[in-house]
N, CA and C atoms as an extended XYZ file, in Angstrom:
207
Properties=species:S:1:pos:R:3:atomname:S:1:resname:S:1:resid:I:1 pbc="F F F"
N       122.356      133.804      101.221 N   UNK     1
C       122.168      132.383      100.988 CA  UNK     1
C       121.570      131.703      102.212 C   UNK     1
N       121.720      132.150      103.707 N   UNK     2
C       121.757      131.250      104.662 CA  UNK     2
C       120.428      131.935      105.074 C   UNK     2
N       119.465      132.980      104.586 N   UNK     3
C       118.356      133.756      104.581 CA  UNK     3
C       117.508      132.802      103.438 C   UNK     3
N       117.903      132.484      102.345 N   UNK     4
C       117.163      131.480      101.554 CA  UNK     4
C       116.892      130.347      102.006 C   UNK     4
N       117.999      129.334      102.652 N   UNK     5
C       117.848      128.555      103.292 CA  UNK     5
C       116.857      127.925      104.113 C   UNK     5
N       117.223      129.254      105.070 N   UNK     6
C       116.172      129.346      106.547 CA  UNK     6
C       114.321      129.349      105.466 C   UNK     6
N       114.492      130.268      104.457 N   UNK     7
C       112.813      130.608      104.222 CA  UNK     7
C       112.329      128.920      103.260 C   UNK     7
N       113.194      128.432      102.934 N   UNK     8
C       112.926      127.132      101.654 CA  UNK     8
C       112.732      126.088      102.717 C   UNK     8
N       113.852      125.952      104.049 N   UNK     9
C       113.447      125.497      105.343 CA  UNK     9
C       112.210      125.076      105.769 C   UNK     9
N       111.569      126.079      106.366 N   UNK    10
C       110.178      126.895      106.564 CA  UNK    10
C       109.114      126.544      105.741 C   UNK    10
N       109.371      126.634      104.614 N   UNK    11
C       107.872      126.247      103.727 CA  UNK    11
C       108.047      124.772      103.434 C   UNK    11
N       109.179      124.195      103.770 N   UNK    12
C       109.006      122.789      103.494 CA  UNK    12
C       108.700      122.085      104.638 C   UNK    12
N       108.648      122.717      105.954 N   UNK    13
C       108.349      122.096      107.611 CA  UNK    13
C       107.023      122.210      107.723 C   UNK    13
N       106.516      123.551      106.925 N   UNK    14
C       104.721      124.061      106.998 CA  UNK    14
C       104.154      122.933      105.878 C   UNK    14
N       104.660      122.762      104.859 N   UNK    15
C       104.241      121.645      104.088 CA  UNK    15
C       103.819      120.272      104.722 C   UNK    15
N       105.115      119.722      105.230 N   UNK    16
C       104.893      118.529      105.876 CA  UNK    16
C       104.276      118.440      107.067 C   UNK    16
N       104.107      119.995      107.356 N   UNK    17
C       102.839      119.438      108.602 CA  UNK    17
C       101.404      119.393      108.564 C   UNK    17
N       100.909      120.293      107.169 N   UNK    18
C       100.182      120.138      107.030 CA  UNK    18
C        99.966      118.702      106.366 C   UNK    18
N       100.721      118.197      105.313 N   UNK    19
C       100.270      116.941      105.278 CA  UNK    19
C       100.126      116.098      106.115 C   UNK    19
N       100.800      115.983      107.131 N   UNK    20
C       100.544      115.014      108.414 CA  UNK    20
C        98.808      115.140      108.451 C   UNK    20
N        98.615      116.553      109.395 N   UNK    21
C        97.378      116.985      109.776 CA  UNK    21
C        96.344      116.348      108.540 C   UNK    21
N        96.184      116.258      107.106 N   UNK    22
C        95.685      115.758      106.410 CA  UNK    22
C        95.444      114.083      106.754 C   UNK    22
N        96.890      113.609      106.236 N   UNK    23
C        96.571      112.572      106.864 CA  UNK    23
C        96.267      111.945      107.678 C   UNK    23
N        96.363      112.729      109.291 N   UNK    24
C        95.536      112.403      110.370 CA  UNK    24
C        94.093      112.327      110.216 C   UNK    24
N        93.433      113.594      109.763 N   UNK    25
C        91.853      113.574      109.528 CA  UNK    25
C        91.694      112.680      108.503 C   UNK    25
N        92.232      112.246      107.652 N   UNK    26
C        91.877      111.288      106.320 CA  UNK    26
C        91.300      109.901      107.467 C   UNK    26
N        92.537      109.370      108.167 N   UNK    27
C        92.513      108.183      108.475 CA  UNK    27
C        91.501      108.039      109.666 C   UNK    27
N        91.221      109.317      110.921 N   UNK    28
C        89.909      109.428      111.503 CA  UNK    28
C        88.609      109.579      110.844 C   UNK    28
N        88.400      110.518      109.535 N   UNK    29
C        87.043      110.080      108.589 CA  UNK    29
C        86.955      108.649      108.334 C   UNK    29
N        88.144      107.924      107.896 N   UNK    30
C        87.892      106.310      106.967 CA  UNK    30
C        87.304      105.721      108.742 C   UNK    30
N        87.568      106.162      109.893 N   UNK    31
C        87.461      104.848      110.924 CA  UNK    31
C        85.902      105.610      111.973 C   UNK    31
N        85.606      106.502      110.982 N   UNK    32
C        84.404      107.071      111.568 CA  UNK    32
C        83.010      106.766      111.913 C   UNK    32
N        82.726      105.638      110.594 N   UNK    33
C        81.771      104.773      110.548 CA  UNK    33
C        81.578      103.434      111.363 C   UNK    33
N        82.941      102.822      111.438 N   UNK    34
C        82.418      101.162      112.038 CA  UNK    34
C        82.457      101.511      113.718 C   UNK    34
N        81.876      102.818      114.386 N   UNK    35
C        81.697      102.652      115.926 CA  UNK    35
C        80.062      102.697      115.217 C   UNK    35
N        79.865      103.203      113.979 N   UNK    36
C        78.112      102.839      114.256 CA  UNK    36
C        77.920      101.641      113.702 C   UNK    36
N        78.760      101.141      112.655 N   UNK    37
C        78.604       99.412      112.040 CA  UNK    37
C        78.474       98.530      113.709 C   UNK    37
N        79.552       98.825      114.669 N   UNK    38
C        79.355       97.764      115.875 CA  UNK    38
C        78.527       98.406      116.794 C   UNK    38
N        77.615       99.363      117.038 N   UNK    39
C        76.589       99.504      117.732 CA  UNK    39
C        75.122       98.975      116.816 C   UNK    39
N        75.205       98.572      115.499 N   UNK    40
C        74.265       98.222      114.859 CA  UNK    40
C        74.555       96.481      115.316 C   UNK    40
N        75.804       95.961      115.267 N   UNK    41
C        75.618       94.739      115.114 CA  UNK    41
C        75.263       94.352      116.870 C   UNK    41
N        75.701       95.470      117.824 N   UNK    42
C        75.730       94.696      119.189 CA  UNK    42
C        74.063       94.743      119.300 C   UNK    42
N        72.927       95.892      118.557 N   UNK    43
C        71.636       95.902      118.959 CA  UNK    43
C        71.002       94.686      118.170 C   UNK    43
N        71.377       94.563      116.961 N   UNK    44
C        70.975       92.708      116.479 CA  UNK    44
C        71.086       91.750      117.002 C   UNK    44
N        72.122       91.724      118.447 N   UNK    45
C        72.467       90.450      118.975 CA  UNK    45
C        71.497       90.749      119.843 C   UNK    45
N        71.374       91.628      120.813 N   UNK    46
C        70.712       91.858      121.517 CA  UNK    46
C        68.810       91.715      121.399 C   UNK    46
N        68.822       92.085      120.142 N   UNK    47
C        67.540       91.664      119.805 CA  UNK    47
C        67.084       90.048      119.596 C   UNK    47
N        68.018       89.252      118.775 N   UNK    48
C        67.919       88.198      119.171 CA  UNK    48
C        68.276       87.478      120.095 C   UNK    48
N        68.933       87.713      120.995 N   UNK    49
C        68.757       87.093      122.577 CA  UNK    49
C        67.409       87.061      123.523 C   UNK    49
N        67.350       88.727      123.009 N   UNK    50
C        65.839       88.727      123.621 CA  UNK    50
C        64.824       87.869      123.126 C   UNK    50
N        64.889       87.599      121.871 N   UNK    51
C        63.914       86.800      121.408 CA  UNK    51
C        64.150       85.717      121.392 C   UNK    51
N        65.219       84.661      121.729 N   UNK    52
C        65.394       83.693      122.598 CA  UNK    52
C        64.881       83.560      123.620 C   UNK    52
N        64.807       84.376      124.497 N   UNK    53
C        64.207       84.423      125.513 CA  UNK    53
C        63.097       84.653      125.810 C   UNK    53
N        62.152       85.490      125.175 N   UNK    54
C        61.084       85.558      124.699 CA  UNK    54
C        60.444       83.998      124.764 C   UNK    54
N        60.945       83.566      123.512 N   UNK    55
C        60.368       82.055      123.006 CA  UNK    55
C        60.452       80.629      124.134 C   UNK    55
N        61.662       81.321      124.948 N   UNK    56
C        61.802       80.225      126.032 CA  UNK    56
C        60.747       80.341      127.165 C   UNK    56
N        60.169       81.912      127.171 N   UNK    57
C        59.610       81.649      128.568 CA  UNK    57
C        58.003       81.461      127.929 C   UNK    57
N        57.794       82.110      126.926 N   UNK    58
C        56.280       81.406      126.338 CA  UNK    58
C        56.108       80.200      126.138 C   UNK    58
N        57.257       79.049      125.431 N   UNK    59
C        57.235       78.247      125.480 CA  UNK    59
C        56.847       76.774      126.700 C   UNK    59
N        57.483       77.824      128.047 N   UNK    60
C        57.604       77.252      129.466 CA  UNK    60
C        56.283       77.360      130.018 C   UNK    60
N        55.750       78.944      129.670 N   UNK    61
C        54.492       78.850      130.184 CA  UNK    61
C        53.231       78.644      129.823 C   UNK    61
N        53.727       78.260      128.494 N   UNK    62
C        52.540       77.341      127.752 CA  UNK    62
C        52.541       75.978      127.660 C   UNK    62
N        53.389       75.004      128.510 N   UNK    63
C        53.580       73.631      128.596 CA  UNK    63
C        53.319       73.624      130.587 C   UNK    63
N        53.335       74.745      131.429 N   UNK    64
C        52.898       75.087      132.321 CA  UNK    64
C        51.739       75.031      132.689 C   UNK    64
N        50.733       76.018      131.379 N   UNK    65
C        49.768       75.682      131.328 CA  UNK    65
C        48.965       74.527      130.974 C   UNK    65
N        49.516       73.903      129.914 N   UNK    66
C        48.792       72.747      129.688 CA  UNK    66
C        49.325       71.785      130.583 C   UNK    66
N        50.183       71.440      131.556 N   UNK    67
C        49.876       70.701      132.947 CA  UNK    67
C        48.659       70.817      133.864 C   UNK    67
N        48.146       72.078      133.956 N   UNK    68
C        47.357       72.898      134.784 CA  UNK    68
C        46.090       72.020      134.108 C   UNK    68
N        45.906       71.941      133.218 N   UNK    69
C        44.308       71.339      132.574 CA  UNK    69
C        44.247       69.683      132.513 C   UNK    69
């Protein structure tokens, strides 16, 4: 009996660890994607800053220029 035990033990400790391990990789696949969702959104900001800036300094040096004339 205390040989059954020990083996019903055993396959129910290997069970629950593998489910853990499941559910560990489940919940690292679901969070796998949004490090590229926020490197997409930080290069959009970045693009429009630049192009803020862009527009500010053409803007400057085209009211620069037309002082000059």
């Amino acid at each position: 009996m205390t040989r059954l035990f020990a083996v019903l033990l055993a396959a129910r400790l290997a069970l629950e660890s593998r489910g853990r391990r499941t559910a560990r990789a489940a919940r690292a696949a679901s969070q796998r994607g949004s490090v590229t969702t926020e490197h997409v959104l930080w290069a959009v900001a970045v693009l429009a800053i630049a192009g803020i800036v862009i527009a500010a300094v053409r803007a400057y040096v085209k009211a620069q220029a037309g002082a000059l004339e």
